[in-house]
Every structure is written in structure tokens, then in C-alpha cells.
DSSP file (Angstrom, degrees, kcal/mol; ACC not computed):
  #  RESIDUE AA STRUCTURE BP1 BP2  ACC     N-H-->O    O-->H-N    N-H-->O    O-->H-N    TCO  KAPPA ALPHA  PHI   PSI    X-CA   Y-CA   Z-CA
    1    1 A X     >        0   0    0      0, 0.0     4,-1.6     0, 0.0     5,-0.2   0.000 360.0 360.0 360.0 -24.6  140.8   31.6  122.2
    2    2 A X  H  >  +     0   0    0      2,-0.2     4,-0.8     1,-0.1     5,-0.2   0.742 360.0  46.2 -88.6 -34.9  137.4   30.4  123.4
    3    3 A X  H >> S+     0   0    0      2,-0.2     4,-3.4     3,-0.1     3,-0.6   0.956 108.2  54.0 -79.1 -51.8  137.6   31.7  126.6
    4    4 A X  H 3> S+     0   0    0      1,-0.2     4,-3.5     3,-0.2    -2,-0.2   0.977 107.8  52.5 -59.6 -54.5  139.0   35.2  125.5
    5    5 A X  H 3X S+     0   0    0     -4,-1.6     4,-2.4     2,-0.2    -1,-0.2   0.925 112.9  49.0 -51.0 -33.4  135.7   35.8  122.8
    6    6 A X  H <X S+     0   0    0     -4,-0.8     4,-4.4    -3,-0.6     5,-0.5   0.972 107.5  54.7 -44.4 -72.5  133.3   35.0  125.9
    7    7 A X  H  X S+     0   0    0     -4,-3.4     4,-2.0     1,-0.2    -2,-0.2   0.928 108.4  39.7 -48.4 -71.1  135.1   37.2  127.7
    8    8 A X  H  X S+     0   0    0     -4,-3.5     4,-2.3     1,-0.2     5,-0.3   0.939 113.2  63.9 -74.2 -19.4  134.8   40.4  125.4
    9    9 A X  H  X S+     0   0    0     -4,-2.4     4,-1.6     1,-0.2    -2,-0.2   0.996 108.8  38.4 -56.0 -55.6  130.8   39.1  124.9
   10   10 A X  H  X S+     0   0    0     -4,-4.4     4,-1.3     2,-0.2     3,-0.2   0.950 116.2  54.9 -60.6 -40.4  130.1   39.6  128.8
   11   11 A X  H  X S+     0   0    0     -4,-2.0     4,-2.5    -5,-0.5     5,-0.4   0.979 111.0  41.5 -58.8 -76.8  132.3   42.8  128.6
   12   12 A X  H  X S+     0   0    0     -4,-2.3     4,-2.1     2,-0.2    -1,-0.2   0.822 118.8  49.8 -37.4 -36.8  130.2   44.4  125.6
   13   13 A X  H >< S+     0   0    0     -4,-1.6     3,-5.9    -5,-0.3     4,-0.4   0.794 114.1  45.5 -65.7 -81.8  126.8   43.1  127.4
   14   14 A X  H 3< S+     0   0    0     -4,-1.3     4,-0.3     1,-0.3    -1,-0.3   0.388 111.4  45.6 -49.9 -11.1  127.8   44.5  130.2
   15   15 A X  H 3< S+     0   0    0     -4,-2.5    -1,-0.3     2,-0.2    -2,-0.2   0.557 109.0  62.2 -48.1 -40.5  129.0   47.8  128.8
   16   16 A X  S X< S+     0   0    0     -3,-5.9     3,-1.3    -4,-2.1    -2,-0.2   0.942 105.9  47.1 -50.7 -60.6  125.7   47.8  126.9
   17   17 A X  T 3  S+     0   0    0     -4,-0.4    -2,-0.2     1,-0.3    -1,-0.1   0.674 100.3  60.9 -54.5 -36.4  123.9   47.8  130.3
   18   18 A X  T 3  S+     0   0    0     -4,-0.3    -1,-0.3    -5,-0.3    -2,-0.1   0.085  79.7 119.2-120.9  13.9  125.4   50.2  131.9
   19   19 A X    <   -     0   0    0     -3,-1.3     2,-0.4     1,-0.0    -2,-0.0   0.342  48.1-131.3 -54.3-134.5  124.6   53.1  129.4
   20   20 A X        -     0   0    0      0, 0.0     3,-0.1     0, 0.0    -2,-0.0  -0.680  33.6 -64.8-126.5 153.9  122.7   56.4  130.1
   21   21 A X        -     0   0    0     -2,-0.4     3,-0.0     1,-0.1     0, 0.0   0.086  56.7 -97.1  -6.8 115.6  120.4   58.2  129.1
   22   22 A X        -     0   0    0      1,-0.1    -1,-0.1     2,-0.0    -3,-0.0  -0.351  27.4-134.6 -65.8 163.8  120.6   60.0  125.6
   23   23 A X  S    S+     0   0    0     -3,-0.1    -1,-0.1     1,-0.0    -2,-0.1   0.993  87.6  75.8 -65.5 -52.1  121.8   63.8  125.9
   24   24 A X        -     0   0    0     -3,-0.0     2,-0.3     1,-0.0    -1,-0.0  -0.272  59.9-179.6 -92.9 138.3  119.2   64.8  123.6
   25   25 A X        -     0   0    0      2,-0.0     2,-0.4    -2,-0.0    -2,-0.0  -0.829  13.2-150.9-111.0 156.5  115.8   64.9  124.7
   26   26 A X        +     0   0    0     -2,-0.3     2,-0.3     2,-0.0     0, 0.0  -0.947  21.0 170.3-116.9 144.7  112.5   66.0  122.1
   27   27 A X        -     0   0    0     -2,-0.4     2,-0.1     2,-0.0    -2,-0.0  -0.876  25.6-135.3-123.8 106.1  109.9   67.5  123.7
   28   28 A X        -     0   0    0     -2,-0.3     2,-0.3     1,-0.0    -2,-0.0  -0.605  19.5-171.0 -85.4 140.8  106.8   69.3  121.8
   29   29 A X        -     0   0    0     -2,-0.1     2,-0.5     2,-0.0    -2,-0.0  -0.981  17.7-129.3-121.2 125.2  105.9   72.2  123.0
   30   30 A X        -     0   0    0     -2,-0.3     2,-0.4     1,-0.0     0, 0.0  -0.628  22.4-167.3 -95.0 165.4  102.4   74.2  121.8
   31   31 A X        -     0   0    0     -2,-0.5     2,-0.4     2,-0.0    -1,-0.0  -0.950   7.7-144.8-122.7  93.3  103.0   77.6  120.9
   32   32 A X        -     0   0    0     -2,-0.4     2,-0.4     1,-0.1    -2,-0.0  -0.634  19.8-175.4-109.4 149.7  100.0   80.1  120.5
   33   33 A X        -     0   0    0     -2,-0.4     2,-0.3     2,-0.0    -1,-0.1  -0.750  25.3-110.2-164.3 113.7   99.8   82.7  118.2
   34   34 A X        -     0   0    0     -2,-0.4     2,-0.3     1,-0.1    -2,-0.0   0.075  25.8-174.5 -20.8  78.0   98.0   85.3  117.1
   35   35 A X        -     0   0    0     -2,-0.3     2,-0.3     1,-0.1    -1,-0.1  -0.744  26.0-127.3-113.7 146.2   96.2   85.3  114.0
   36   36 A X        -     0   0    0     -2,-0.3     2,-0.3     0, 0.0    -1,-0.1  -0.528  30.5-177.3 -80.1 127.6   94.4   88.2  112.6
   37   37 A X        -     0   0    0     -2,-0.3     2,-0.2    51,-0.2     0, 0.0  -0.957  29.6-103.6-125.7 131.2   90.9   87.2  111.7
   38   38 A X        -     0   0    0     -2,-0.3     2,-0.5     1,-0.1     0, 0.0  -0.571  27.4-127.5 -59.5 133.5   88.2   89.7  110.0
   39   39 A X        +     0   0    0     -2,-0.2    -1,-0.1     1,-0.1    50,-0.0  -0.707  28.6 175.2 -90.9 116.2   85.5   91.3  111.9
   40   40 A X        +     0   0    0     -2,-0.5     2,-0.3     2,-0.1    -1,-0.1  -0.026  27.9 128.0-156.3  81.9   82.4   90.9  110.5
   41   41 A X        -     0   0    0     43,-0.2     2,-0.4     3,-0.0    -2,-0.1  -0.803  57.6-122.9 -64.9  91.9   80.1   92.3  112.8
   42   42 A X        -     0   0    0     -2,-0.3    42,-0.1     1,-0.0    -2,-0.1  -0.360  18.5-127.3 -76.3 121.5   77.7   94.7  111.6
   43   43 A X        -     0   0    0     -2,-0.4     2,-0.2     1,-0.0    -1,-0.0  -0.592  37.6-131.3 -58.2 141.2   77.6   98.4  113.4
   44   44 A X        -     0   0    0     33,-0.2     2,-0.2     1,-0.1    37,-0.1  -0.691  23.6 -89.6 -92.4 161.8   74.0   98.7  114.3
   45   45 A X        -     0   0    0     -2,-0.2    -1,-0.1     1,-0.0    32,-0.0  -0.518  35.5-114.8 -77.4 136.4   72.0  101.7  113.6
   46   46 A X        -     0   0    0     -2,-0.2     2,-0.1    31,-0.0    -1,-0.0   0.082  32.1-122.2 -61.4-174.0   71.7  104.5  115.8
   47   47 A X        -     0   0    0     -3,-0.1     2,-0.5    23,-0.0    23,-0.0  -0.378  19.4-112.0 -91.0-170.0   68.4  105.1  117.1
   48   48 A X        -     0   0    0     -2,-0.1     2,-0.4     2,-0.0    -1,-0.0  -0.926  35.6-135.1-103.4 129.3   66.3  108.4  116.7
   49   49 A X        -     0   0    0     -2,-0.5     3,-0.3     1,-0.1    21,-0.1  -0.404  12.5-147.8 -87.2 136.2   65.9  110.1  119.8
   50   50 A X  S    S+     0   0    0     -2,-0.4     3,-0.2    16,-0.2    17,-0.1   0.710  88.6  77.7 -74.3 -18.4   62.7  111.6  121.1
   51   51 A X  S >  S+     0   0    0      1,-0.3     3,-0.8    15,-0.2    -1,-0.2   0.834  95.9  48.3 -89.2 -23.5   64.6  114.7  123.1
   52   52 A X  T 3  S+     0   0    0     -3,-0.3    -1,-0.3     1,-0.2    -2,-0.1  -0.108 106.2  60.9 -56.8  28.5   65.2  117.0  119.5
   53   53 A X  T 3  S+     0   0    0     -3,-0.2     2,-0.4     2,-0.1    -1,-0.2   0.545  83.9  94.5-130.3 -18.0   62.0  116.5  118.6
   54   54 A X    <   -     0   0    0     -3,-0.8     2,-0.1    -4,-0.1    -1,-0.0  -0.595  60.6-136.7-109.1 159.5   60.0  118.2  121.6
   55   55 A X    >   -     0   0    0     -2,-0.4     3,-1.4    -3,-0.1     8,-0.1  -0.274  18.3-114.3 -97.2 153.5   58.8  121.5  121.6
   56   56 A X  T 3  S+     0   0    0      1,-0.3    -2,-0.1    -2,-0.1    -1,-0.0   0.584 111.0  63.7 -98.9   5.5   58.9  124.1  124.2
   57   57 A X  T 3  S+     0   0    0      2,-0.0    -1,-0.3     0, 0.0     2,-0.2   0.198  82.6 112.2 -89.0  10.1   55.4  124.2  124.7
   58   58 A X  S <  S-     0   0    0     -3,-1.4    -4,-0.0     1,-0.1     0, 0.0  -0.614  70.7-108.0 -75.9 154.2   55.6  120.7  125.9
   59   59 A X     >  -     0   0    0     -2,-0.2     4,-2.0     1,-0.1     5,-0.3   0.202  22.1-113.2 -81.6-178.8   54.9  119.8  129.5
   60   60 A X  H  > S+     0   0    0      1,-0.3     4,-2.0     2,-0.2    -1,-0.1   0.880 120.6  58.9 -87.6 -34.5   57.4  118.7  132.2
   61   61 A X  H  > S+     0   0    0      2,-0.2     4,-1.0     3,-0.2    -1,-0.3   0.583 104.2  41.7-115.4 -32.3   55.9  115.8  132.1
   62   62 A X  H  > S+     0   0    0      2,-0.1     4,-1.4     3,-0.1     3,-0.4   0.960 117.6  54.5 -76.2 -45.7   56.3  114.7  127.9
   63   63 A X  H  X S+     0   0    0     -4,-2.0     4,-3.0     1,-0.3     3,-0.3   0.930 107.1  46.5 -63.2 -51.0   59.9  116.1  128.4
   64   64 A X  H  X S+     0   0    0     -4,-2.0     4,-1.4    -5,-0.3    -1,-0.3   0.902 115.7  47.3 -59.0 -33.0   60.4  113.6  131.5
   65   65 A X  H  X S+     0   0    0     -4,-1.0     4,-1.0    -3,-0.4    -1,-0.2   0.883 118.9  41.3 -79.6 -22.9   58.9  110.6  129.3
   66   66 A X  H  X S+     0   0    0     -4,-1.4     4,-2.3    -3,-0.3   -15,-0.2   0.809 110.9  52.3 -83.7 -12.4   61.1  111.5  126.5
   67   67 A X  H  < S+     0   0    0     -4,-3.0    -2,-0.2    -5,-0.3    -3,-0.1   0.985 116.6  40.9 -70.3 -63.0   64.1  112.2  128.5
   68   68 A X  H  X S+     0   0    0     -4,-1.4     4,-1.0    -5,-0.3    -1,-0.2   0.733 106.9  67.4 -64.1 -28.8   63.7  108.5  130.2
   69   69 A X  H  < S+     0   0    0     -4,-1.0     4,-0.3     2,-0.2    -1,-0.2   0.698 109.9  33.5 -59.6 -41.2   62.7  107.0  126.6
   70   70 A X  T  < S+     0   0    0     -4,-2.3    -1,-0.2     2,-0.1    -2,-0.2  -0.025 100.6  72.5 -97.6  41.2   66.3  107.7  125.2
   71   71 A X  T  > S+     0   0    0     -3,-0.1     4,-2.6     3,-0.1    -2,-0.2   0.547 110.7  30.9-109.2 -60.7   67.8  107.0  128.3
   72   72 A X  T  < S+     0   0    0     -4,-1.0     5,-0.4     2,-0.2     4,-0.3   0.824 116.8  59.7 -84.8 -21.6   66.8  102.8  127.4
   73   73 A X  T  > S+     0   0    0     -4,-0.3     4,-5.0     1,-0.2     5,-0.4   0.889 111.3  40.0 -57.3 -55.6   67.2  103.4  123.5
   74   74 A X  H  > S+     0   0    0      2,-0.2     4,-0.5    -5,-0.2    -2,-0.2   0.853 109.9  56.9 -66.1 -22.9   70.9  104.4  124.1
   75   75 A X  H >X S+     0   0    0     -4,-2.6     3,-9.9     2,-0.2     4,-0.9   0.855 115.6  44.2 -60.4 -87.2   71.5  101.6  126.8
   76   76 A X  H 3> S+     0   0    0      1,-0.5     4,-1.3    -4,-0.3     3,-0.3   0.572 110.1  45.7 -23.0 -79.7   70.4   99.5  124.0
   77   77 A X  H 3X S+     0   0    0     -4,-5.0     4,-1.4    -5,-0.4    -1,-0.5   0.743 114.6  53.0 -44.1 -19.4   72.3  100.9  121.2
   78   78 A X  H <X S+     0   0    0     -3,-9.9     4,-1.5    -4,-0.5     5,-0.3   0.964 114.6  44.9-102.0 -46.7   75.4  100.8  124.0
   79   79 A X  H  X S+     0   0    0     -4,-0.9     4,-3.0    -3,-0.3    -1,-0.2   0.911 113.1  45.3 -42.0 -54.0   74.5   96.9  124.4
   80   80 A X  H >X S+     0   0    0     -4,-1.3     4,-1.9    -5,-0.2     3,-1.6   0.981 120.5  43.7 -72.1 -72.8   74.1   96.2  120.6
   81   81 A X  H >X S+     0   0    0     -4,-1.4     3,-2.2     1,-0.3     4,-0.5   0.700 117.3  48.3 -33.4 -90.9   77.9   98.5  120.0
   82   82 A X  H 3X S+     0   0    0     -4,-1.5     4,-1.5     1,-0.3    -1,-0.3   0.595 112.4  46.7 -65.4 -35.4   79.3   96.7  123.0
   83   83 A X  H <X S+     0   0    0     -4,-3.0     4,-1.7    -3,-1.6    -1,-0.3   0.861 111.2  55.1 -78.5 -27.3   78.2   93.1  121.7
   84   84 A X  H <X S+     0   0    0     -3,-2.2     4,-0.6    -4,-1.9   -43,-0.2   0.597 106.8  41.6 -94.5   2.2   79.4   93.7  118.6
   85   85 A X  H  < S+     0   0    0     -4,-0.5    -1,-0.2    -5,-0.4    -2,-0.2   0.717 105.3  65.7-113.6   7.7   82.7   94.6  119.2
   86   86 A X  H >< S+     0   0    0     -4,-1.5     3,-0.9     2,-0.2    -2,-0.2   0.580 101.8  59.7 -50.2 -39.6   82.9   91.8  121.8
   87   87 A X  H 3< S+     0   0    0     -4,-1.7    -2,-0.1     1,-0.3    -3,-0.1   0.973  96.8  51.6 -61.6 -60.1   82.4   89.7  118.6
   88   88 A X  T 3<        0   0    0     -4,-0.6    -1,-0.3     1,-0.4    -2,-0.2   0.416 360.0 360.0 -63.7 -11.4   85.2   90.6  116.7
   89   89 A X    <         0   0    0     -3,-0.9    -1,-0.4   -50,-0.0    -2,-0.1   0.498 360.0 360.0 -55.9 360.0   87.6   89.9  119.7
């Protein structure tokens, strides 16, 4: 009787041992996802431009300084527009 309860204890160990791996694995995974956030980013104002303003009795030479004077307003304004809808990204 003594011998046969031994015997199925080393069977069970050794059934025990010889187990695998569970099928099921967990893993976490991250997941990213879009969420809609409010822009709030102020449009800046245009500028006022110097080339409506001039007259046709002005010289080639005011027209070329106003012409080249909203030439860097409007880069600017296109910088200030362009940064501010970079924000809102």
C-alpha cells in the first residue's frame, strides 16, 4: 500500500514537471489615437501694404522701395499664418 502511494507521488511530480507552457499568452500592446484637441491660435492681422497707396506721380524709385517693402511684410505675415497653423497641429 505504501509502496503503491509513493508511486503515484513520483508519477504526479513527475507529470507536474513535465508541463508546457500555457496556450494563453497577455501581452499589452499601446494603441495611439487620435484625439481632437482645439486650436487656439490666434490668426494674425494682415498688414497694410504700401503698393495701393502710391500715386502715379511717384518715382521708379518710391515704387521699387514700396514694391520690396511688402514683399518682407507678406513673408512675415506668411511666417506668422504658417506658424500658427503649425500650432494647431
Amino acid at each position: 500500500m505504501l509502496r503503491n502511494i509513493l508511486l503515484i507521488g513520483l508519477t504526479s511530480l513527475l507529470v507536474a514537471c513535465g508541463t508546457t507552457e500555457p496556450l494563453l499568452r497577455v501581452e499589452t500592446q499601446e494603441v495611439k489615437v487620435p484625439v481632437p484637441v482645439a486650436c487656439k491660435s490666434e490668426i494674425p492681422s494682415r498688414p497694410t501694404l504700401n503698393v495701393p497707396k502710391l500715386k502715379t506721380t511717384d518715382t521708379v524709385y518710391d515704387k521699387a522701395k514700396a514694391y520690396v517693402a511688402d514683399s518682407k511684410l507678406r513673408d512675415g505675415y506668411e511666417r506668422e499664418l504658417l506658424a500658427a497653423l503649425l500650432s494647431c497641429k
